[in-house]
C-alpha positions in Angstrom: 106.7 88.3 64.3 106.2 88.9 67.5 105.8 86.0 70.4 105.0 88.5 73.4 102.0 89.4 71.7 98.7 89.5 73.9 97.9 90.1 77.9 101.6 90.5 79.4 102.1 88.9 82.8 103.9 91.2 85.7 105.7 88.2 87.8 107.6 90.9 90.0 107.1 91.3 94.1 104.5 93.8 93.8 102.3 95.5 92.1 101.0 91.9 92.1 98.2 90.5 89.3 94.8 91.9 89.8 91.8 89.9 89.8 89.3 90.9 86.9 86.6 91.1 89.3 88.5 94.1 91.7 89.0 95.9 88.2 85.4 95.4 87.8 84.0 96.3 91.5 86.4 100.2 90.6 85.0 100.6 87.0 82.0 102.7 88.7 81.2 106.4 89.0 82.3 108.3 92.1 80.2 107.4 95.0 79.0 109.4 97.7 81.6 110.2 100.4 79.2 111.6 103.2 76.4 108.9 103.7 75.2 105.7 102.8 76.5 102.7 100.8 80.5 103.4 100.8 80.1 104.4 104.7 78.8 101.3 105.4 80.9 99.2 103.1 84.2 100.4 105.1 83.3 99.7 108.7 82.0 96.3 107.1 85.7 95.9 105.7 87.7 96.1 109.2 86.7 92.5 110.3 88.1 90.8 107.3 91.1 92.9 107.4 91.5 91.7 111.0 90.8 87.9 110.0 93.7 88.3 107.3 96.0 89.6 110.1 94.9 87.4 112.2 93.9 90.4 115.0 91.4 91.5 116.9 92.8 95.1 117.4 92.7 98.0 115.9 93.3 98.9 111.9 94.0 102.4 110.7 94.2 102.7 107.1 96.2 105.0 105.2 96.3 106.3 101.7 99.9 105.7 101.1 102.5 103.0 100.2 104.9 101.1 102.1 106.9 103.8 102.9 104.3 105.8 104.1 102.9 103.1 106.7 106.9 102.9 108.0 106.3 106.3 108.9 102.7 106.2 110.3 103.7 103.0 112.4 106.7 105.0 113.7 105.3 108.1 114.6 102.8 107.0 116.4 104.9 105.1 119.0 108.6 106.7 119.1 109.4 110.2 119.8 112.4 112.0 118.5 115.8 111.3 119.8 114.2 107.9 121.1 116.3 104.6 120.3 115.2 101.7 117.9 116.7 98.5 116.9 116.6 97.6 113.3 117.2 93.8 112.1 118.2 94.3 108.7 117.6 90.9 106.3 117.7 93.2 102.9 117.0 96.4 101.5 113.6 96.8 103.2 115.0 96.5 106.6 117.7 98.9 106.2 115.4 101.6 104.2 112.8 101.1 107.6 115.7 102.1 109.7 116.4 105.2 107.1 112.7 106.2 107.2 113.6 106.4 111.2 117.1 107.9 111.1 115.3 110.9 108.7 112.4 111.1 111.7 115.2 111.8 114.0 115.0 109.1 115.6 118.1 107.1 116.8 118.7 103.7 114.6 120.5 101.0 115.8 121.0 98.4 113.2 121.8 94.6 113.1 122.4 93.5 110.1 122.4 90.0 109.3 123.2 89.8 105.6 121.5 89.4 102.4 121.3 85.4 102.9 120.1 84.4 106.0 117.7 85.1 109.1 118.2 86.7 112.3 120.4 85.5 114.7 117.7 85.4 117.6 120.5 84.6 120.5 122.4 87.6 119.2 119.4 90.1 119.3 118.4 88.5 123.0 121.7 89.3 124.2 121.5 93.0 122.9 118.3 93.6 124.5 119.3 92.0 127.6 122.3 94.3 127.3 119.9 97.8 127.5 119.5 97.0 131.0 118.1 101.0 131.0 115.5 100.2 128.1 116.2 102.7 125.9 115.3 100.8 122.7 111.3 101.6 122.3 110.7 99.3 119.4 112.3 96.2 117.1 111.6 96.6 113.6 111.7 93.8 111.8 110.4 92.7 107.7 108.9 89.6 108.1 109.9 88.5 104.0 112.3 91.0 102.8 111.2 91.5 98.9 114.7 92.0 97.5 116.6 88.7 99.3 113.2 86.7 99.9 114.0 85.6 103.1 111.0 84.7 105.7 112.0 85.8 108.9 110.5 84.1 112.4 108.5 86.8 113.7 107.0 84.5 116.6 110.9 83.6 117.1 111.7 87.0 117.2 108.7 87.9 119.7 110.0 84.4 121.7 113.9 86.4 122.2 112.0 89.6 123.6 110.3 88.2 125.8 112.9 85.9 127.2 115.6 89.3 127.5 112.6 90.6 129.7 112.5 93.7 127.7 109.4 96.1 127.2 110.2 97.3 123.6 107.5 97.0 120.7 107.9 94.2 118.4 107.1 96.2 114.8 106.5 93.7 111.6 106.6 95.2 108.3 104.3 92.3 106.2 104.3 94.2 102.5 105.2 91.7 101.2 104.3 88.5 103.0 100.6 89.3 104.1 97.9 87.0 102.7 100.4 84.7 101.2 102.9 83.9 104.1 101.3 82.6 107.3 100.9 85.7 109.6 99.2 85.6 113.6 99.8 88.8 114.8 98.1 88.3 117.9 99.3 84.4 118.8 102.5 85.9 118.0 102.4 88.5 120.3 103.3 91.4 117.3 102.5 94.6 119.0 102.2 96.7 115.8 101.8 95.4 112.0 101.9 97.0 108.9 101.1 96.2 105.1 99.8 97.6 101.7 97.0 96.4 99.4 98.7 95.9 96.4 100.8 92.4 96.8 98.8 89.5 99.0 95.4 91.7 98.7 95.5 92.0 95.0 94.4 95.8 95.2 96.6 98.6 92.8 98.7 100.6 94.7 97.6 103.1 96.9 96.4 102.7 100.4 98.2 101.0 103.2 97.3 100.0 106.9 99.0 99.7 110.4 97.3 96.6 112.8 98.0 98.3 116.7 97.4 96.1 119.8 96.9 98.2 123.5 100.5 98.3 124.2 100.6 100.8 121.7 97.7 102.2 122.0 99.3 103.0 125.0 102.7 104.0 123.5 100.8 106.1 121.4 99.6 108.3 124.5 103.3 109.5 125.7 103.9 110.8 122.0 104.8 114.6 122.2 104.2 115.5 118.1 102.2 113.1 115.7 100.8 115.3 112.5 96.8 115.0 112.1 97.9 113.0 109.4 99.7 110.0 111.0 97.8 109.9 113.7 96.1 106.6 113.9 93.7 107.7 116.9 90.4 108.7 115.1 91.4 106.3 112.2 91.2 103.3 114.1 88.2 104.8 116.0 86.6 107.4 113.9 83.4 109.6 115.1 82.9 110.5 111.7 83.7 108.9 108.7 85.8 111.4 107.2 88.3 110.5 110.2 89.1 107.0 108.5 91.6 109.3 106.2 91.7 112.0 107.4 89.8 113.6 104.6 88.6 112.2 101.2 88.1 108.5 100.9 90.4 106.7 98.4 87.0 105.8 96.8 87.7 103.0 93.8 90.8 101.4 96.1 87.9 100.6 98.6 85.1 99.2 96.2 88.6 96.9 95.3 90.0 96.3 98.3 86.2 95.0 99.0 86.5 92.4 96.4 89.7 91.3 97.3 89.1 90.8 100.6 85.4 88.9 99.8 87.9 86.7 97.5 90.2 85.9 100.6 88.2 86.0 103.7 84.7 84.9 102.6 85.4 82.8 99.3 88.8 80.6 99.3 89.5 81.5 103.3 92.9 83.0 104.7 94.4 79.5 105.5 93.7 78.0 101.7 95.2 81.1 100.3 98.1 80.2 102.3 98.2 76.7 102.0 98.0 77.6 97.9 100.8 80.1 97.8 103.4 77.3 99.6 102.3 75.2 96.6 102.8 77.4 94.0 106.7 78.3 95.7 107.5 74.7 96.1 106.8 74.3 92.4 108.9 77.0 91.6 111.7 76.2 93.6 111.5 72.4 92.2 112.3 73.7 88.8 115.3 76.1 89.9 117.1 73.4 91.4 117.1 71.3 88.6 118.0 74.6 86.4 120.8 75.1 89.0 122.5 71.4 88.8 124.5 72.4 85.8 124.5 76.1 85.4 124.6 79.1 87.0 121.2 79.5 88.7 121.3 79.6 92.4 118.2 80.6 94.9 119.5 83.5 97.2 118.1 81.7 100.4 119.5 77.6 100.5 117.0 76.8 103.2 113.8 76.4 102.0 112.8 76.4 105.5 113.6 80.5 105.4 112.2 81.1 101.8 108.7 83.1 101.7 106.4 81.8 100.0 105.6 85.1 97.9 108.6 86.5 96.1 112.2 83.8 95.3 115.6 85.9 94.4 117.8 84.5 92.2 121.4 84.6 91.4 122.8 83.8 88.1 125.6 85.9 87.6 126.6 88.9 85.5 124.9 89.8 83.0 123.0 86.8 82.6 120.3 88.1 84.8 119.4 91.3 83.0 119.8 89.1 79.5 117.0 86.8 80.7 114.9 89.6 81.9 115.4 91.9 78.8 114.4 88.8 76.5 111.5 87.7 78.7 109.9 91.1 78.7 110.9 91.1 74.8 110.0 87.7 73.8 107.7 86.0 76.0 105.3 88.8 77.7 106.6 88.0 80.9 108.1 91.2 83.1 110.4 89.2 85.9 111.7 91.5 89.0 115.1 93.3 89.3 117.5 92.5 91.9 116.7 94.9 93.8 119.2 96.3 96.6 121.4 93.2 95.6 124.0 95.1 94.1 124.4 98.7 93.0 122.9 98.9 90.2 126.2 101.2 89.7 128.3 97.8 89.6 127.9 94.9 87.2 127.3 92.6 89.6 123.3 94.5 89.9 122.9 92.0 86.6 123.1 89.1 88.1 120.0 88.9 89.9 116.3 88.3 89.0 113.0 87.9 91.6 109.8 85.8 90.7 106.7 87.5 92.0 104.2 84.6 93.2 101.7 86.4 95.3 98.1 87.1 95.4 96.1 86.6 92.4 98.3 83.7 91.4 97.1 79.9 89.9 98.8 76.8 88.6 99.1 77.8 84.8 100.4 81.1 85.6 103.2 79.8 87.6 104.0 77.4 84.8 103.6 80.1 81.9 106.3 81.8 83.8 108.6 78.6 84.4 108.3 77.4 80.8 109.2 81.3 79.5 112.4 81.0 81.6 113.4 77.8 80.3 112.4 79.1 76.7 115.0 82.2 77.4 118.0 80.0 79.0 117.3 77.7 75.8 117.5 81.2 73.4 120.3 82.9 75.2 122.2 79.5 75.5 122.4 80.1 79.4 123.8 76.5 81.0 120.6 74.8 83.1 119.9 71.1 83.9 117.1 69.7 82.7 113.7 68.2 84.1 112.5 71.5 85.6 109.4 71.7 83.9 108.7 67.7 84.9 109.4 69.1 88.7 107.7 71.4 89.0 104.4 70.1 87.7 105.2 66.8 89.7 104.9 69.2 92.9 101.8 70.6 91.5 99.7 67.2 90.7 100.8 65.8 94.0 99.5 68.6 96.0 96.6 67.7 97.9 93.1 69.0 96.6 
């Protein structure tokens, strides 16, 4: 016998749970790329990607990942040899900076740990320190996936603007866009990037970079930016080729317009917020009970810094890839690595686990996942208080409908 039988459920940070109706809106023959109905659909897409960024700048969209966009985003606005300042929360921070480093660019990096947020008096006084303004840009993950933590962007913008310095405020929102609450322009973010595969509940494979004026006019003193990267004639094509700079990532679109019709026009950008805070309260009621008498310990203490989209978790070695390996095994349920906790070289990589909670995600699901966890600390004999479950659905009847 086999319990994990039937439709498996992918709780990890990304790819997140597709809705059946984006499957459905893909599951079509290949459209024409020239004229007519997928043209039209496209340039009928950029306001609601705007309303889920919360912008009324430009979009240039990208058939790429995360990685990709870190590139786009920096190519556009920093020239080789050019200074930025990365603010390092996690691995996603420190793999930006990388991406720059291998650009040529020169990387500066604070790092504040895998635990907390930035220090925003620390990174004022740094910038107030480049009295010559050699740092172009800040890049800063507003939730790093692999710790969780939910950075203060409008903080962060708050810091620059009280050192007096002209560099770019960059956010990298994979992870945190259309579940964590996001204003690019109220919070004065100069350039924004994300993918469609977490909050917008597309499968992998395009990504996007938000741009205000300020680069736009950053943009312009540029010496080298490949046809590729170049988010000019994306942002503003003549033709509609120049949205990708060829083909059309056909079927992502078709999804990507169901998503976004699910988000924008159907449940709205601020219920799909105020739902995804639900769901992460519930979640974090039951790991505090689990963690009064037993090894289980969220990686950020203050829910105040916890997104609202992915929770790391600490349990210890090797109780973290047991539960894993048995919830894949035994109860359907795929939970995240902890990934760029540890090297996954040293032991300590098996003390960590992430729960995905973005996008596509409901009530029941959340509580499929909490009860499989408490089913594996049961089977594994793992110590864990008890009342978790009776937490976590006390945080879900409560919430206000």
């Amino acid at each position: 016998m086999n319990l994990s039988s039937g439709r498996h459920y992918l709780a990890i940070p990304g790819p997140s749970v597709m809705p059946e109706r984006v499957l459905q809106a893909m599951h079509r023959p290949a459209p024409n790329i020239y004229t007519g109905e997928l043209v039209e659909m496209v340039a009928g897409m950029i306001p609601d990607l705007q309303a889920v960024a919360r912008t009324r700048h430009k979009v240039a969209i990208y058939i790429a990942n995360g990685h990709g966009v870190w590139e786009a985003a920096l190519a556009n606005v920093v020239n080789r040899g050019e200074k930025v300042l990365v603010l390092a929360t996690g691995r996603f921070g420190h793999g930006w900076g990388e991406m720059a480093r291998a650009m040529g660019i020169d990387v500066e990096v604070m790092d504040f740990g895998k635990r907390a947020t930035f220090d925003l008096d620390a990174v004022e006084a740094r910038l107030r320190a480049d009295a010559a303004g050699e740092i172009r840009a800040v890049l800063a993950v507003q939730v790093d996936t692999s710790t969780s933590v939910r950075n203060d962007i409008a903080g962060l913008r708050k810091a620059m603007d009280a050192s007096g310095h002209p560099a770019l405020l960059m956010a990298d929102c994979m992870a945190s866009l259309g579940c964590d609450v996001f204003e690019m322009d109220a919070w004065g973010v100069d350039v924004m990037l994300a993918g469609c595969q977490k909050g917008l509940m597309t499968p992998p494979g395009m990504a996007f970079v938000f741009f205000n004026e300020k680069a736009a006019q950053a943009r312009k003193r540029v010496e080298i930016v490949s046809s590729y990267w170049d988010w000019t004639q994306r942002a503003d094509p003549a033709e509609f080729y120049q949205y990708f700079c060829g083909t059309a990532p056909t079927h992502h679109l078709y999804g990507l317009r169901e998503a976004l019709t699910m988000i924008v026009h159907e449940e709205g950008i601020e219920n799909v917020w105020a739902r995804h805070a639900v769901l992460a309260r519930a979640i974090w009621a039951a790991l505090e009970h689990w963690g009064q008498d037993g090894p289980i310990e969220m990686n950020i203490a203050d829910p105040a810094l916890r997104s609202h989209a992915v929770t790391a978790v600490r349990m210890g070695t090797p109780s973290g890839t047991d539960l894993r390996n048995w919830m894949s095994r035994n109860a359907g349920v795929t939970l995240g690595i902890g990934l760029g906790m540890a090297d996954p070289k040293d032991p300590a990589w098996h003390g960590f686990f992430r729960i995905g909670h973005m996008g596509h995600v409901n009530s029941h699901m959340v509580l499929g996942v909490l009860g499989s966890i408490e089913t594996g600390l049961r089977a594994l004999d793992i110590p864990h208080g008890k009342g978790a479950l009776d937490a976590a659905t006390r945080v879900l009847a409560e919430a206000p409908i």
